[in-house]
C-alpha positions, 0 to 999 in steps of 0.5 A: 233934301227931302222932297216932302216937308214933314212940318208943312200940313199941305205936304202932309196932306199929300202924303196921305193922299198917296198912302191912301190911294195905294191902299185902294189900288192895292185891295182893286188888285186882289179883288179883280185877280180873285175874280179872273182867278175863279170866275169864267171870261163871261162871269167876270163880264157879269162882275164888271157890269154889276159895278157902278161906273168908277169902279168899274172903269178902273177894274176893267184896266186893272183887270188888262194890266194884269192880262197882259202881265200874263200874257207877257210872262207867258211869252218869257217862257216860250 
């Protein structure tokens, strides 16, 4: 049995809530591996504080996800 009901406006709603979502996450990820990928630790500092305070919030931990996905890939090889 499907867990969304295709006829149902509320679960259609939520549907597209989600896509939309993982869009948005999807483009703050490119954006802010763009940004450690080119930019220095003090310009990306500069970045994250130019930014309103939402977006900013949510940089700064898609920013240490991807950090500490580094770092334990890193580990993986040693």
């Amino acid at each position: 049995m499907p867990i969304f009901d295709r006829n149902n406006p509320a679960d259609m709603q939520a549907i597209a809530d989600a896509q939309q979502l993982t869009v948005e996450c999807h483009e703050r990820y490119h954006l802010c591996k763009k940004q450690l990928d080119t930019l220095n630790k003090q310009a990306v500092r500069q970045w994250l504080e130019r930014l309103p305070t939402e977006q900013r919030e949510k940089c700064r931990v898609t920013l240490n996800n991807i950090v500490a996905s580094r770092q334990q890939k890193g580990k993986k090889h040693d």
